[in-house]
Kinemage of the C-alpha trace (Angstrom):
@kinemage 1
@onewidth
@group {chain A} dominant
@subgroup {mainchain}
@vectorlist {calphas} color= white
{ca unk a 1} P 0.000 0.000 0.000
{ca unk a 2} L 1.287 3.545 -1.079
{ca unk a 3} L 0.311 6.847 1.295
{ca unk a 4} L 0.783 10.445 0.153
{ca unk a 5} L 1.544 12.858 1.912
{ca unk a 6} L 1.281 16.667 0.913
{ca unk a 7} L 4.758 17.985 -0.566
{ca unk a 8} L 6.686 19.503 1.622
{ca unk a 9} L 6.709 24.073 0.517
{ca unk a 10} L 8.537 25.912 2.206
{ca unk a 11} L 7.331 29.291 4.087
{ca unk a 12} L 7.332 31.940 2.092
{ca unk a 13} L 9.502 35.076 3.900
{ca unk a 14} L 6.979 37.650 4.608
{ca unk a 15} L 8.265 41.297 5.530
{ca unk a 16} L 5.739 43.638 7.387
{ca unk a 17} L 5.632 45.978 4.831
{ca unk a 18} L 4.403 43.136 2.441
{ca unk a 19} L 1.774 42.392 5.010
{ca unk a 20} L 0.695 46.029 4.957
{ca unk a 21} L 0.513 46.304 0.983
{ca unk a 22} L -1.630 43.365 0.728
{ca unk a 23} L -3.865 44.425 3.671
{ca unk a 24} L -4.345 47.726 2.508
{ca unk a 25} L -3.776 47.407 -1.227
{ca unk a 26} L -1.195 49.321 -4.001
{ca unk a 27} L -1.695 53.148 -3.667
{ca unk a 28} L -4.101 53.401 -0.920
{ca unk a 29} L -2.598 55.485 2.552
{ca unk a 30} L -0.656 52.437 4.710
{ca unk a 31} L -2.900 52.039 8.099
{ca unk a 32} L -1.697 53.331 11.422
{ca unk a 33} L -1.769 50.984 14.095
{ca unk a 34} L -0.676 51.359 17.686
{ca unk a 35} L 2.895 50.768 18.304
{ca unk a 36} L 4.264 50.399 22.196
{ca unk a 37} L 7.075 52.724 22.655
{ca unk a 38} L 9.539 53.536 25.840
{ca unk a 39} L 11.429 56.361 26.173
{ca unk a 40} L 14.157 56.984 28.773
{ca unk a 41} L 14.843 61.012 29.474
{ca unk a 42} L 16.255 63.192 31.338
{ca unk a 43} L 15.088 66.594 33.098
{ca unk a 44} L 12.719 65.236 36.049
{ca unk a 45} L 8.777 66.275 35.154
{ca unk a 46} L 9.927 69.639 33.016
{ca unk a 47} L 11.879 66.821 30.339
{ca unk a 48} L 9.070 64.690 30.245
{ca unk a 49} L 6.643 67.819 29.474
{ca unk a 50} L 8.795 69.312 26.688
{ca unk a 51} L 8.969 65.173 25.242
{ca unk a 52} L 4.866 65.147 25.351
{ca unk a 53} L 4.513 68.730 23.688
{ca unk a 54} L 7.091 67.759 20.650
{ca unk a 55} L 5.757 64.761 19.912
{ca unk a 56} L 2.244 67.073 19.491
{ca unk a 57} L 3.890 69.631 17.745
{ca unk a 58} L 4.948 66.944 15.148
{ca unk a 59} L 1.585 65.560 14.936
{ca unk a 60} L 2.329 62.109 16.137
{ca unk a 61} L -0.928 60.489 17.419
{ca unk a 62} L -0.507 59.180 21.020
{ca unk a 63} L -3.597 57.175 22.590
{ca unk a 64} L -1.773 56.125 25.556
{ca unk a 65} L 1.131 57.863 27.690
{ca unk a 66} L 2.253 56.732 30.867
{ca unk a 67} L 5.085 58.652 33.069
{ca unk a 68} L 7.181 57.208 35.630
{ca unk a 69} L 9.103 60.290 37.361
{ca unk a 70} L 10.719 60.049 40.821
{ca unk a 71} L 12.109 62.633 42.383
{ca unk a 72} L 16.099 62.673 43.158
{ca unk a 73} L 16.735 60.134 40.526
{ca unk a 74} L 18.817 61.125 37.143
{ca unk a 75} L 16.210 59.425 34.834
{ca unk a 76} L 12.432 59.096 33.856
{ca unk a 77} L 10.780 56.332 31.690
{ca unk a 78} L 7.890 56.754 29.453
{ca unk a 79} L 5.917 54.110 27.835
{ca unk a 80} L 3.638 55.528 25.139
{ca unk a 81} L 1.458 53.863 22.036
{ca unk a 82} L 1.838 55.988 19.328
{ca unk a 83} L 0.415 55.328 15.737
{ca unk a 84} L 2.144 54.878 13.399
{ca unk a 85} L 2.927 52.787 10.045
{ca unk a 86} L 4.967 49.910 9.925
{ca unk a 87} L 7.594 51.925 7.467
{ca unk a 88} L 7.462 55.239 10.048
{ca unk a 89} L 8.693 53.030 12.811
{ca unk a 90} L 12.345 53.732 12.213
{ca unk a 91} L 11.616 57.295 11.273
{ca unk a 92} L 9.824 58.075 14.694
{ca unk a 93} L 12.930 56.583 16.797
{ca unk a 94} L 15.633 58.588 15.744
{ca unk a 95} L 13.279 61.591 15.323
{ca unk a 96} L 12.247 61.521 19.270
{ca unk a 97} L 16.578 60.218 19.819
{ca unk a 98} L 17.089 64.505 18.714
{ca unk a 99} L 15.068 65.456 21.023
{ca unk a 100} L 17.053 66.918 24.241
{ca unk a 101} L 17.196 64.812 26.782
{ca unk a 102} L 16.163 61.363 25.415
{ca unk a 103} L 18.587 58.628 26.337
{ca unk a 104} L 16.671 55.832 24.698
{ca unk a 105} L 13.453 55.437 22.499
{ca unk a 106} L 13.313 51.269 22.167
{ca unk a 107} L 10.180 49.793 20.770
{ca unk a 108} L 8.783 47.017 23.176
């Protein structure tokens, strides 16, 4: 007796972007979708202010924005969903990295 089994295909590598195109189609405006960010600055409550007013001031979308600030220590962490496109991702890091007083902008 003979069985068959299915050939084996591989998986097909599948970028993001290529996700996005076929989701949204060729020419149409890429969707935004919330994106976790933190973001590690300086300057107590006065640093995170000025980081929450430029990232408004470059019209970034942000849903969510959560502050951790304690007072007598160098550093204060923000974790913020911002929307963005999968291809503005990169853009948006070093963007908010200028900013004065950022140590670290890491995705998580």
């Amino acid at each position: 007796m003979t069985t068959l089994e299915p050939a084996r295909i591989p998986a097909p590598s599948i970028s993001p972007a290529d996700v996005e195109r076929a989701v949204n189609g060729p020419g149409r405006r890429p969707s935004r979708l919330p994106r976790p960010w933190t973001i590690v600055t300086t300057g107590g409550m006065p640093g995170v202010m000025a980081l929450a007013s430029a990232l408004c001031e470059l019209g970034y979308r942000v849903p969510d924005f959560s502050v951790d600030v304690h007072e007598g220590v160098s550093c204060s962490s923000v974790s913020c969903t911002v929307a963005l496109a999968t291809a503005e991702c990169d853009e948006f890091a070093e963007r908010v990295r200028l900013f004065a007083g950022v140590l670290s902008v890491e995705p998580y």
